[in-house]
VOBA-1610 file (N, C-alpha, C; in pm, whole numbers, padded with zeros to 5 digits, always signed):
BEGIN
Unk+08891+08344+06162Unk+08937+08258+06271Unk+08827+08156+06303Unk+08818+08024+06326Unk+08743+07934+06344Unk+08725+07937+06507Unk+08634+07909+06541Unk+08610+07888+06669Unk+08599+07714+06704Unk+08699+07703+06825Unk+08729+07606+06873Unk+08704+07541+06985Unk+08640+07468+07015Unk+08574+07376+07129Unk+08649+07314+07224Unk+08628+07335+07401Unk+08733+07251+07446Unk+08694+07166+07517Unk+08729+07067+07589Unk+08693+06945+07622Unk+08557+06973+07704Unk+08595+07061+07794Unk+08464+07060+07939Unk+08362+07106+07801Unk+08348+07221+07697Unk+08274+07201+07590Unk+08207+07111+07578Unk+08242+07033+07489Unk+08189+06894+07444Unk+08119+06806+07507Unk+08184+06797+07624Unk+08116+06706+07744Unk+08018+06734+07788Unk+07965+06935+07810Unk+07889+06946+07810Unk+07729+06900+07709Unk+07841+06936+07570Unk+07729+06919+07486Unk+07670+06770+07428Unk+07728+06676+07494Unk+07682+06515+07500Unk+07684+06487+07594Unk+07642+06607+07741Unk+07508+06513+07802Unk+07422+06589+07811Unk+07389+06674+07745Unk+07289+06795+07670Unk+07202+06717+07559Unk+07304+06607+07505Unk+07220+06541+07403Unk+07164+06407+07444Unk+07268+06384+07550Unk+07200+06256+07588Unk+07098+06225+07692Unk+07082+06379+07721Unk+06980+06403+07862Unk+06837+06452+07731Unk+06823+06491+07624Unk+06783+06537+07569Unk+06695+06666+07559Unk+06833+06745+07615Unk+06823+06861+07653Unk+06819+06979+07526Unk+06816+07092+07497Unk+06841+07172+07411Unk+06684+07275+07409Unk+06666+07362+07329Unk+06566+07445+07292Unk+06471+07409+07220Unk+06497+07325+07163Unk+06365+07228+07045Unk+06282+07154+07182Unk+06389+07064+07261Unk+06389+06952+07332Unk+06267+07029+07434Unk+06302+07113+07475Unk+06251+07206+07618Unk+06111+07237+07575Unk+06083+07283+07394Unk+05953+07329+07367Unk+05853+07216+07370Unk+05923+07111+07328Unk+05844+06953+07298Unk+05775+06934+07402Unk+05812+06925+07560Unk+05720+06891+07620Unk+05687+06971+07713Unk+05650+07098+07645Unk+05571+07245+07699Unk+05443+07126+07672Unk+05323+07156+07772Unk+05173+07074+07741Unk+05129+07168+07643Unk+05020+07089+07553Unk+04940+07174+07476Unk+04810+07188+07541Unk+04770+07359+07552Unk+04654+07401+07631Unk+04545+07424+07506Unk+04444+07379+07519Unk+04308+07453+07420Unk+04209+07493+07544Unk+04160+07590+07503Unk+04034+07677+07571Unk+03895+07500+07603Unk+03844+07530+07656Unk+03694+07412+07698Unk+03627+07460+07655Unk+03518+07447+07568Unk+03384+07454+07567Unk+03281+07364+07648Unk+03224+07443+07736Unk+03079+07393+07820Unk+03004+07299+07733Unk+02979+07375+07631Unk+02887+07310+07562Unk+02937+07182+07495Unk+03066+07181+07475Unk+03047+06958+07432Unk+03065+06929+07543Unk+03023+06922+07660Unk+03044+06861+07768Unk+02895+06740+07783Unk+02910+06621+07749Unk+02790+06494+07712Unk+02799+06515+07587Unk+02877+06538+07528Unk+02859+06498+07331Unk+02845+06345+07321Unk+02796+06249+07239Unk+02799+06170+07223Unk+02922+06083+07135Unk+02974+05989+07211Unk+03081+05935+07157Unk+03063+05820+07063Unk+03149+05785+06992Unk+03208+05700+06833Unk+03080+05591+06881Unk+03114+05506+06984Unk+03086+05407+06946Unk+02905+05391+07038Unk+02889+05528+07067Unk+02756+05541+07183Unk+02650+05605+07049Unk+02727+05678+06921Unk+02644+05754+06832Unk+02637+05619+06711Unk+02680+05531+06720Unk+02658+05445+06632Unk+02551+05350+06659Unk+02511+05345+06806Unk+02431+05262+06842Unk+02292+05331+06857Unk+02284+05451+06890Unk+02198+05537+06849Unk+02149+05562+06725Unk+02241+05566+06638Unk+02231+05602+06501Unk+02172+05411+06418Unk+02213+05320+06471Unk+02179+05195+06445Unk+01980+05215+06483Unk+01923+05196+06599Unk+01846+05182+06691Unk+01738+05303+06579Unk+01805+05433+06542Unk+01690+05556+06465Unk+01706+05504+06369Unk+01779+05404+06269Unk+01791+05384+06193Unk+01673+05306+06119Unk+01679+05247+06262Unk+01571+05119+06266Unk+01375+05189+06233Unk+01397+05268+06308Unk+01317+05376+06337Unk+01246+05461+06234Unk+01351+05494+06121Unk+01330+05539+05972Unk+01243+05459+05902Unk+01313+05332+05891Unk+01257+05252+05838Unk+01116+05168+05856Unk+01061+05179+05941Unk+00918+05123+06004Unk+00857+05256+05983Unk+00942+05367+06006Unk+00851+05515+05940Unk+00799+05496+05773Unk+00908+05459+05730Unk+00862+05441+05585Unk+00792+05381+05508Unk+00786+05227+05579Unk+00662+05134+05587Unk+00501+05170+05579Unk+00507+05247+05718Unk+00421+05291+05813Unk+00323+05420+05702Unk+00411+05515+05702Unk+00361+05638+05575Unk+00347+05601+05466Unk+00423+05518+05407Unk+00381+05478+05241Unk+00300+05419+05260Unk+00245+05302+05384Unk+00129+05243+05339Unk+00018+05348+05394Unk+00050+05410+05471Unk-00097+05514+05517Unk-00141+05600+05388Unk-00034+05622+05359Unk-00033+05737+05207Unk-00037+05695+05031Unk-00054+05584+05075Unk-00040+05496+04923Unk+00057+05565+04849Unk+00168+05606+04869Unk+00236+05645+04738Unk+00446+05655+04802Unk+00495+05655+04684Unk+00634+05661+04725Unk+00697+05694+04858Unk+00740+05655+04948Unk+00744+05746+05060Unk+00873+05707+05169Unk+00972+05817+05175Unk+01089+05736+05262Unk+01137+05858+05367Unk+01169+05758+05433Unk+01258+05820+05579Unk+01393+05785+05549Unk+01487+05900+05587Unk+01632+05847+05605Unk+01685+05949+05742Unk+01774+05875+05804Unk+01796+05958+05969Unk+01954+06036+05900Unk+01962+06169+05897Unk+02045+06221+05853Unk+02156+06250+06002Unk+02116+06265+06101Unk+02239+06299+06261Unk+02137+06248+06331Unk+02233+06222+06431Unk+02176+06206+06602Unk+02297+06312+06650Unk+02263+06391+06733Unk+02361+06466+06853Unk+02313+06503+06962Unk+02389+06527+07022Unk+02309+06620+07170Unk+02315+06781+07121Unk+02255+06824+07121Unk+02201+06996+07157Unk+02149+07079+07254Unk+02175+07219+07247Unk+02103+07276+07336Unk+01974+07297+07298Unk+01823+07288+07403Unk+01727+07284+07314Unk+01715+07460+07256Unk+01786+07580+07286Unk+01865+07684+07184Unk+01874+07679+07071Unk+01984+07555+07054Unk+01997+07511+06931Unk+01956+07456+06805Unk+01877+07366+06882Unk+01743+07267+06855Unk+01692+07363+06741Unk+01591+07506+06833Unk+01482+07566+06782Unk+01534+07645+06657Unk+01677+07679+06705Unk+01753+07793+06565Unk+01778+07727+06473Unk+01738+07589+06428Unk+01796+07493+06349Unk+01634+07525+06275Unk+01536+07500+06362Unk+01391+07553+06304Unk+01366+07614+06187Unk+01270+07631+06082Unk+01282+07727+05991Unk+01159+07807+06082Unk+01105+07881+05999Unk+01042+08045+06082Unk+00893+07968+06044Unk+00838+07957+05959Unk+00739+07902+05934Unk+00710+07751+05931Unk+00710+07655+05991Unk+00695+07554+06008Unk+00596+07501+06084Unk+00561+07326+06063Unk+00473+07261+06181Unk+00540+07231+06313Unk+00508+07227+06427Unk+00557+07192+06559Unk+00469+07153+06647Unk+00521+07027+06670Unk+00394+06969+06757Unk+00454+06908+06887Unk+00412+06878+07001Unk+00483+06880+07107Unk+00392+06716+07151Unk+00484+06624+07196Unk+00459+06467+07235Unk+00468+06457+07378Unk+00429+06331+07448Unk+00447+06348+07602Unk+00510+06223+07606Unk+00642+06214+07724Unk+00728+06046+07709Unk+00660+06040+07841Unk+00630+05897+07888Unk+00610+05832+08009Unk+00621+05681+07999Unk+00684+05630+08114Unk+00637+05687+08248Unk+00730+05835+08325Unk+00845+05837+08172Unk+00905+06016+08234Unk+00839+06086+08288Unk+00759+06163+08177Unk+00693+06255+08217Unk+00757+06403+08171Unk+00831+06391+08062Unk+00875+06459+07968Unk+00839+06474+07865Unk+00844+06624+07803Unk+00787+06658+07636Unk+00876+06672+07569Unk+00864+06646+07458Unk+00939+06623+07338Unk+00889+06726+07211Unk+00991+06744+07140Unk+00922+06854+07017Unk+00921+06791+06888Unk+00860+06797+06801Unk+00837+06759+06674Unk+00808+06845+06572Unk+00880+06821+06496Unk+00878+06962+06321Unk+00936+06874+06226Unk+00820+06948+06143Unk+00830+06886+06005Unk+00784+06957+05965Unk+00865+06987+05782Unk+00859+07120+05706Unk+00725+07110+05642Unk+00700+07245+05607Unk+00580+07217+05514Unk+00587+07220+05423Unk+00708+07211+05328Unk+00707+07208+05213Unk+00716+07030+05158Unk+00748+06948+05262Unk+00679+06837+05275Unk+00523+06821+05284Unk+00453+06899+05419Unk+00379+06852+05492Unk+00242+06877+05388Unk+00219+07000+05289Unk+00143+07039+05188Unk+00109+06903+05092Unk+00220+06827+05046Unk+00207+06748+04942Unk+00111+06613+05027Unk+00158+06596+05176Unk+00080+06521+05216Unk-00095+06509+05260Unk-00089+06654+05344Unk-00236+06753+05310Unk-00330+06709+05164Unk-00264+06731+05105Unk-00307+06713+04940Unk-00383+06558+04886Unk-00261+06481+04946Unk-00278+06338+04964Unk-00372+06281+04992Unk-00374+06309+05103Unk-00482+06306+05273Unk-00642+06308+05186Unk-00633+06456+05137Unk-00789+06521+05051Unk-00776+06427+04935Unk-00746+06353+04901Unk-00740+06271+04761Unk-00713+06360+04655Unk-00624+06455+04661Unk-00528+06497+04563Unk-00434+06389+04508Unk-00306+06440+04413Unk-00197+06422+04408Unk-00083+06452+04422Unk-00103+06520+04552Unk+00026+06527+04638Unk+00123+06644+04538Unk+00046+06728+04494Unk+00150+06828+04460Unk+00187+06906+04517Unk+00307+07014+04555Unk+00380+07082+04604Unk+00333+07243+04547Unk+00298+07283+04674Unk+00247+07430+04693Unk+00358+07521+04769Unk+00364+07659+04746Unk+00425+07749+04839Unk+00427+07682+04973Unk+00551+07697+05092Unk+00522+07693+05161Unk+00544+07815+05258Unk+00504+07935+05248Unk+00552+08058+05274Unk+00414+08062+05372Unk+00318+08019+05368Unk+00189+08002+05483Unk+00194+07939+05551Unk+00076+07969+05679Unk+00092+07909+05798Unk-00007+07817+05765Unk-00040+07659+05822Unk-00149+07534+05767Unk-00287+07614+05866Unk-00380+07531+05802Unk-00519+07634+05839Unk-00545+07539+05936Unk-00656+07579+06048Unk-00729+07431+06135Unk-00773+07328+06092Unk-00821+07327+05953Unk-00841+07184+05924Unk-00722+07122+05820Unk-00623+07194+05798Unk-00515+07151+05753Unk-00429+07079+05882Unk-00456+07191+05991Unk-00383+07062+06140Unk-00453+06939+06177Unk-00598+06947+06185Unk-00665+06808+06226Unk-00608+06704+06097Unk-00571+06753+05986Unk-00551+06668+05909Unk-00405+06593+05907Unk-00326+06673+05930Unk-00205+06676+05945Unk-00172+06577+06094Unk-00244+06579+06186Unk-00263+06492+06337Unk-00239+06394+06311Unk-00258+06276+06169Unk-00288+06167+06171Unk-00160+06121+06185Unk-00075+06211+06092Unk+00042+06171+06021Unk+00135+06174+06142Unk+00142+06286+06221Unk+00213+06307+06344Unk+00188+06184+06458Unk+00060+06132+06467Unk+00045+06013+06549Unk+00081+05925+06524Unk+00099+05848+06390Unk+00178+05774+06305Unk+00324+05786+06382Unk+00401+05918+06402Unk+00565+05886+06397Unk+00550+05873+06502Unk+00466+05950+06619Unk+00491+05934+06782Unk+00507+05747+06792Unk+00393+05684+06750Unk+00345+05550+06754Unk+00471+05479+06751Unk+00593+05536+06568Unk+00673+05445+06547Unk+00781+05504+06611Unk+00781+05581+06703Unk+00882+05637+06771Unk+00897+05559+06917Unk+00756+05558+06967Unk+00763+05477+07071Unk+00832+05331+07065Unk+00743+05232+06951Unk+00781+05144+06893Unk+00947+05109+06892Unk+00985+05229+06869Unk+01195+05186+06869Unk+01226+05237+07022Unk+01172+05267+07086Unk+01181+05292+07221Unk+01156+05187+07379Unk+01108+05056+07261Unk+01029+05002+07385Unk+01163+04919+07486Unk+01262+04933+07432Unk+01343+04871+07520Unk+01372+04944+07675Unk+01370+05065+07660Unk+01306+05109+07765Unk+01214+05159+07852Unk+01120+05070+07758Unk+00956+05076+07834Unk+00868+05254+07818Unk+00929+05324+07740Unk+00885+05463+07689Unk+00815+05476+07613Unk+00603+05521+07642Unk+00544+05521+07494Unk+00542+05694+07474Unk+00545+05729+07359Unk+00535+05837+07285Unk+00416+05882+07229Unk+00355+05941+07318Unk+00188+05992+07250Unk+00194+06161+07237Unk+00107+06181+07124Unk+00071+06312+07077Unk-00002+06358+07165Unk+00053+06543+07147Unk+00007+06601+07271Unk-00115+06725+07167Unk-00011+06838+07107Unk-00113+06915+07027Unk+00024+06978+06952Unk-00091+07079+06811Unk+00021+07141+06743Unk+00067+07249+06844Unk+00149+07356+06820Unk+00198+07416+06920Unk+00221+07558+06789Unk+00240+07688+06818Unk+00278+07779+06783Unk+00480+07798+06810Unk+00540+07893+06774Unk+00680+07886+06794Unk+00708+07985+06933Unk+00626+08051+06953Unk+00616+08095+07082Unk+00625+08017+07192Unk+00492+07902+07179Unk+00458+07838+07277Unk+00615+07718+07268Unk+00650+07706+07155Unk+00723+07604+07177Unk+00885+07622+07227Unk+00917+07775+07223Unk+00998+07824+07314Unk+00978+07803+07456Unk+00848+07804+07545Unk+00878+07740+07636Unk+00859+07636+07701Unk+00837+07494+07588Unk+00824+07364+07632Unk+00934+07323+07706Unk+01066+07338+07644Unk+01174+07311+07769Unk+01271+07442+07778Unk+01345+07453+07903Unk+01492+07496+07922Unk+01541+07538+07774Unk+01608+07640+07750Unk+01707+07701+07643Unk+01767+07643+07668Unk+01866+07585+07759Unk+01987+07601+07813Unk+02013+07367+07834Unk+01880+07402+07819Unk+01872+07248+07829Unk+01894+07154+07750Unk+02008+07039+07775Unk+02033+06949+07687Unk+01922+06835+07624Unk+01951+06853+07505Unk+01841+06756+07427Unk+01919+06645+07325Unk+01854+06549+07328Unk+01889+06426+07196Unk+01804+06463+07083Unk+01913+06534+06980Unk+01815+06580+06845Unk+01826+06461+06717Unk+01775+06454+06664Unk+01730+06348+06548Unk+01679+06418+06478Unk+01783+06416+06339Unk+01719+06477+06211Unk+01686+06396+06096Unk+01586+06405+06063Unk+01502+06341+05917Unk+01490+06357+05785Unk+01568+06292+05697Unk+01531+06337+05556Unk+01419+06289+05481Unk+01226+06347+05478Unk+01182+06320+05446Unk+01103+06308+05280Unk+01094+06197+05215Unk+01070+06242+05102Unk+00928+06171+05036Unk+00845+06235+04980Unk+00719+06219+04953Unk+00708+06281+04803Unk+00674+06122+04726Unk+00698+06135+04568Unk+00865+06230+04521Unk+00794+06314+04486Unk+00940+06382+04452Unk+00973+06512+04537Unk+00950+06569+04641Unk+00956+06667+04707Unk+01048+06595+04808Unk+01132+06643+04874Unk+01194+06622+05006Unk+01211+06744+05103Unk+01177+06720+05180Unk+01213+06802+05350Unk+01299+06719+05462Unk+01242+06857+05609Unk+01263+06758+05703Unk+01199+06721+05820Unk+01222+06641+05909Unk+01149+06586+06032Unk+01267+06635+06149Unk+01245+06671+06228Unk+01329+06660+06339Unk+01267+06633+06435Unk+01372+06574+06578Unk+01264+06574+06680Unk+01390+06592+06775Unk+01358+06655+06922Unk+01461+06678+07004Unk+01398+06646+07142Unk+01392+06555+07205Unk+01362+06524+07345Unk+01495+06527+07421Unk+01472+06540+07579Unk+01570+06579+07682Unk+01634+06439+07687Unk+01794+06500+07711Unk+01895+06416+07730Unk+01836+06303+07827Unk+01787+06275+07888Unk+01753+06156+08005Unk+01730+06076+07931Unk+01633+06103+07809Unk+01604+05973+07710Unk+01727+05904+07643Unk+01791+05995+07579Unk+01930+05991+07547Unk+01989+05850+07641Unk+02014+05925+07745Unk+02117+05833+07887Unk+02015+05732+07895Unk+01901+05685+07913Unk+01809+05552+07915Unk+01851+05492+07781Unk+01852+05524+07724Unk+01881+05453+07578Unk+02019+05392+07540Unk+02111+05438+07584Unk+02224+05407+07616Unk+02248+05306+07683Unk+02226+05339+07870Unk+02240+05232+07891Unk+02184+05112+07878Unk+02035+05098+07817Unk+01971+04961+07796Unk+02115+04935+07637Unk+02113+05001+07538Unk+02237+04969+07482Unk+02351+04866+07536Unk+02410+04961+07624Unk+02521+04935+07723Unk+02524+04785+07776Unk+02397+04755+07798Unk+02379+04626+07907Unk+02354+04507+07808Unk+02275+04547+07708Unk+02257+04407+07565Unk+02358+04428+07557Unk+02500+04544+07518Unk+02603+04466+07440Unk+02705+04401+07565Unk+02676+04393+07686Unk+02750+04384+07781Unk+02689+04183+07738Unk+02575+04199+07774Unk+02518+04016+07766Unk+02589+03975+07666Unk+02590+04054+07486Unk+02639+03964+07432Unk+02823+03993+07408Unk+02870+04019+07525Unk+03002+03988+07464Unk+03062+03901+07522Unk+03143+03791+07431Unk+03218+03648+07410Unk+03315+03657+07596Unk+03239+03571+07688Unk+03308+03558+07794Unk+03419+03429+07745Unk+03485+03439+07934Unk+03594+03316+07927Unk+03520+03146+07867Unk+03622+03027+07854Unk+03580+02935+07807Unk+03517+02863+07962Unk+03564+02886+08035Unk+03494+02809+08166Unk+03359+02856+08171Unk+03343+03012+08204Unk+03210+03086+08211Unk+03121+03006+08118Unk+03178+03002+07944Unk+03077+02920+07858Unk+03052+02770+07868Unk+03153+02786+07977Unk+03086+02594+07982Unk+02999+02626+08088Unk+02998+02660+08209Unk+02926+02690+08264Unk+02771+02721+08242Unk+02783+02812+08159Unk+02651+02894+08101Unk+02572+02793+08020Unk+02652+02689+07953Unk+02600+02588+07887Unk+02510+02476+07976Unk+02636+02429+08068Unk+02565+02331+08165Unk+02451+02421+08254Unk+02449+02459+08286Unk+02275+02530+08340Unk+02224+02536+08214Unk+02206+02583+08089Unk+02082+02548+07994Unk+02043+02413+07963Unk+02165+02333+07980Unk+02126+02181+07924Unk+02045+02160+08063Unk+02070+02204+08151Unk+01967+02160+08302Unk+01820+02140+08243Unk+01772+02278+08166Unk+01676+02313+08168Unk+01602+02243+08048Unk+01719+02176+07997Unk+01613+02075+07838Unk+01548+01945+07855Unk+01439+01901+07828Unk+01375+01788+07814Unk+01481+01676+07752Unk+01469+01531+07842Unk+01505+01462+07704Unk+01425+01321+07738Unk+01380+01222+07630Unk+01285+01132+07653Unk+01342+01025+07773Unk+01300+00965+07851Unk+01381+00832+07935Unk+01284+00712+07928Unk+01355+00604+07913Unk+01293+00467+07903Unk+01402+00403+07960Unk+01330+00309+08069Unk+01363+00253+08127Unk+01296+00050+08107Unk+01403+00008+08039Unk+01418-00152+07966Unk+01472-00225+08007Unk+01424-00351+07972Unk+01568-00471+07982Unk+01578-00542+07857Unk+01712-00489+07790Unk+01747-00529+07654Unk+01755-00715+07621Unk+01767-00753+07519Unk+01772-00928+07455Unk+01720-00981+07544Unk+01537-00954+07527Unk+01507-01032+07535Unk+01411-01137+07465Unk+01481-01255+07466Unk+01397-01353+07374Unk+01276-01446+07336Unk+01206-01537+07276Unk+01145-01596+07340Unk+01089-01685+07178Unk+01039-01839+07174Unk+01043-01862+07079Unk+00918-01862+07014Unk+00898-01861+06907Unk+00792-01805+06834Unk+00656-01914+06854Unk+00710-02078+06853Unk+00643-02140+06904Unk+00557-02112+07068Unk+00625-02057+07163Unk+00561-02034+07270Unk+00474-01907+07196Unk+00470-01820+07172Unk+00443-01738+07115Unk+00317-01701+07033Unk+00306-01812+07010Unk+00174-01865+06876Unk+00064-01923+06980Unk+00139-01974+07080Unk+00008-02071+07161Unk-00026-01940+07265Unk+00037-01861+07318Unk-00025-01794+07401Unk-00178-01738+07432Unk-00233-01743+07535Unk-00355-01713+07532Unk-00337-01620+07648Unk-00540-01558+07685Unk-00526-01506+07797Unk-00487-01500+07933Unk-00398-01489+08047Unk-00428-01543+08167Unk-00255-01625+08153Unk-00168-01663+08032Unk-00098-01727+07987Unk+00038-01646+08075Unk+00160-01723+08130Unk+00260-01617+08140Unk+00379-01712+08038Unk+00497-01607+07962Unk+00592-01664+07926Unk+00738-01596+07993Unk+00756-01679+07985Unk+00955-01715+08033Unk+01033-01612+07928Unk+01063-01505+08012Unk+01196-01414+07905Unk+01296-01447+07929Unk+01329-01543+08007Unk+01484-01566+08065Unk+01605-01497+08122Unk+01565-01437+08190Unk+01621-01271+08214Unk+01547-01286+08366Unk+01662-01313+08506Unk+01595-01273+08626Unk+01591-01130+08648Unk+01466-01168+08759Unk+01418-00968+08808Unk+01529-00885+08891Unk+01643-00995+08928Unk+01731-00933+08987Unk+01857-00825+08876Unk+01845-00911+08802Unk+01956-00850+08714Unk+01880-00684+08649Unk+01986-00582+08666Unk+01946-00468+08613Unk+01888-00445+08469Unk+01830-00321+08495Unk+01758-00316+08316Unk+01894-00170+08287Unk+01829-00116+08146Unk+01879-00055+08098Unk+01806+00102+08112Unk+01883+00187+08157Unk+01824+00311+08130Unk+01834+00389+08024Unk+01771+00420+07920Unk+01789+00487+07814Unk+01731+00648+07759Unk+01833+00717+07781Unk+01818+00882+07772Unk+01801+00926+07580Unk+01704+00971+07586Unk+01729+01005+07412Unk+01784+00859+07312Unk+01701+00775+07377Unk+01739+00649+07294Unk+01925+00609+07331Unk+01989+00609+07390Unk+02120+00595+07445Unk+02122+00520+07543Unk+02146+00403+07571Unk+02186+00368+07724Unk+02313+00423+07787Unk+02259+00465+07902Unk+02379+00577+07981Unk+02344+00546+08110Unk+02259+00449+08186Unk+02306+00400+08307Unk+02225+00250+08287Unk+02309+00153+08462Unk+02181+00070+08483Unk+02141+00080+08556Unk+01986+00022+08585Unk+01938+00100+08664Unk+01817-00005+08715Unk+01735+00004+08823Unk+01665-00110+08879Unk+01543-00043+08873Unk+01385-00108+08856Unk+01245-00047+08872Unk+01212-00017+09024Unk+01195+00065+09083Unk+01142+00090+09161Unk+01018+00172+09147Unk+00964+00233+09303Unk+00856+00303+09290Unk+00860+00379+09372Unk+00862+00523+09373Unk+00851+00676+09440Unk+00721+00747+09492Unk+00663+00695+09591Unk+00529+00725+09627Unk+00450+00702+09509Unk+00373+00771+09403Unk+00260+00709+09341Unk+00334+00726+09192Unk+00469+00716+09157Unk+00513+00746+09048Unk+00609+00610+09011Unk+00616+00563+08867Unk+00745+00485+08834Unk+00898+00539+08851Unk+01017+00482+08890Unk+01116+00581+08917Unk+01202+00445+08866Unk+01349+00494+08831Unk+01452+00405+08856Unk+01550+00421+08894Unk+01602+00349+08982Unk+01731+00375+09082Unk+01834+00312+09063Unk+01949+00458+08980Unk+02049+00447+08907Unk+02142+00332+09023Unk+02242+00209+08956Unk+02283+00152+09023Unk+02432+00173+08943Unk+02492+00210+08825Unk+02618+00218+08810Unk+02569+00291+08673Unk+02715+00379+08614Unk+02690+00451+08442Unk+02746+00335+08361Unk+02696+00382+08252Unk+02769+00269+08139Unk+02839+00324+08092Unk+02921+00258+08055Unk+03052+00336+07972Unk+03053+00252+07814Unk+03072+00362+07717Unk+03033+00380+07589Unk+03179+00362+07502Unk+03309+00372+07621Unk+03430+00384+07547Unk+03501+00218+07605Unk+03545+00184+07438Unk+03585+00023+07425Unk+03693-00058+07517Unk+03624-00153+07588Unk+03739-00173+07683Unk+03745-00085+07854Unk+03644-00005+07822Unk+03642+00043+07993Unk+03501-00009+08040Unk+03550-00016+08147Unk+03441-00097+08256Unk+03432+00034+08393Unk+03234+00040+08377Unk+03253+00139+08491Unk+03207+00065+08579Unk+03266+00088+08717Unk+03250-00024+08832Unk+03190+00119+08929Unk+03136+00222+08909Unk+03125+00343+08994Unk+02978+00292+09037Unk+02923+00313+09149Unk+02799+00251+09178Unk+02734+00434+09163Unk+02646+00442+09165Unk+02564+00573+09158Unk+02415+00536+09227Unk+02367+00622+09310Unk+02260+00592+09368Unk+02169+00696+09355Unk+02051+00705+09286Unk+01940+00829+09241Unk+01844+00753+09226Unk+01702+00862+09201Unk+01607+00830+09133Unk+01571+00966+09041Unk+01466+00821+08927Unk+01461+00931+08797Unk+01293+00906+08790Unk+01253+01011+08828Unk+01089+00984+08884Unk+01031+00947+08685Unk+00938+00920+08661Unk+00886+00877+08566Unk+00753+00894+08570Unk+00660+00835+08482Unk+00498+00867+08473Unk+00374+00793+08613Unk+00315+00799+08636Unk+00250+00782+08760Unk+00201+00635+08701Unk+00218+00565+08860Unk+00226+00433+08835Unk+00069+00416+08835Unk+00008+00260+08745Unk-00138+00269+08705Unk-00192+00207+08792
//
């Protein structure tokens, strides 16, 4: 037997469809819940880790400069992450045997951590002694005069660390090496840090560099970010005219102040002597020419402004064929001190 539908049926079931009602319909816009994690709470975002990652980038590279020429030999930085971490995290990222040296930021007044492997740091040791930088175990701890030696190299990155820092006025100086004890309690576990990791490579060996200072540096860095890209982004067309006319305020341009055709014949000219005056034919009443950057752009009469030459604009000239400016304008354009 077929089962058969009756009107109040149907009617129901098209405005069931047209309300877009049904059991699919009802699950669709159940919300989707995920659990929070505390911890990405300040992760760094797309376009905040690119500018970061731009800025260390920069940073690598003056490292690499900087060490190959201290070290005479092959020598590169590459910035492998920027993130925020817990400084927890930071240290478990650590290997067990490593260098760690601890920096001071000011005018903060915050420390910063620094590690770099030694299976790098040996070949440079080596270097340093006028070896050739060959690669030893690094299963040992560096001796005291393997750290005084090792200091140089560490003052070097503080230097070029500061150096990419100066936009917000932060220098980065070396403090001392540190044990992993001690460097558990330079900051907070729990405390957020800006970590920067380093792929360092020396001749043919590669390691790494890390460094993790407290989020504040992070947020300073940002917003000086924030505010250059705020200056340079493309305002309205009025604003840029605007912005224009105040710089042209501020530009030099030459002024001479003339009175154009004038003639005189070569015969008078030849006889002249000392004490002699000649006829330009041109009365003192009639205006001269003011000329901006070689242009005449007003006329204008000689006067004198307490102990200076000046001329006092009397109408603009107009440059377009067939117009006549009849606008009178009244200024002075102070000039060089009268003799």
């Amino acid at each position: 037997m077929q089962n058969e539908l009756n009107q109040d049926q149907i009617d129901a079931m098209v405005r069931a469809a047209r309300a877009g009602g049904g059991a699919e319909a009802g699950q669709a816009k159940e919300p989707r819940i995920e659990p929070w994690d505390v911890r990405r709470a300040g992760q760094i975002g797309r376009e905040q880790l690119q500018a970061i990652t731009q800025l260390h980038e920069s940073f690598a590279r003056n490292l690499t400069h900087s060490l190959g020429a201290y070290l005479r030999v092959v020598f590169a930085a590459t910035l492998v992450s920027a993130e925020h971490l817990t400084y927890r995290e930071f240290l478990e990222r650590v290997p067990e045997t490593t260098y760690l040296a601890s920096c001071k930021l000011e005018p903060m007044g915050v420390n910063g951590v620094l590690q770099l492997d030694l299976k790098v740091l040996f070949p440079i040791i080596d270097l340093l002694l006028g070896g050739e930088g060959k690669s030893i175990s690094a299963t040992r701890e560096i001796t005291e005069i393997e750290e005084q030696i090792v200091e140089s190299v560490a003052r070097i990155v503080c230097r070029d660390l500061g150096t990419a820092w100066q936009a917000v006025n932060l220098e980065v100086d070396f403090e001392k090496r540190m044990e992993a004890a001690e460097a558990q309690r330079l900051l907070l576990a729990d405390e957020k840090t800006l970590s920067l990791s380093f792929e360092i490579t020396v001749l043919e060996v590669r390691g790494g560099l890390n460094l993790a200072v407290p989020i504040a540096v992070s947020h300073a860095l940002l917003r000086k970010i924030s505010a250059e890209q705020s200056d340079r982004r493309p305002r309205g067309r009025s604003e840029w005219r605007e912005r224009l006319k105040r710089r042209l305020l501020e530009c030099p341009f030459s002024v001479e102040l003339r009175a154009n055709e004038l003639r005189a014949p070569v015969a008078e000219l030849s006889q002249l002597a000392a004490g002699q005056l000649l006829a330009l034919g041109k009365s003192v009443i009639q205006p001269a020419a003011l000329m901006v950057a070689g242009m005449e752009m007003f006329r204008a009469a000689p006067v004198r402004a307490g102990n200076m030459r000046a001329a006092q604009i009397l109408a603009a000239q107009s440059h377009e064929p067939g117009v006549n400016s009849e606008a009178t304008c009244f200024g002075i354009v102070a000039s060089e001190e009268t003799k």
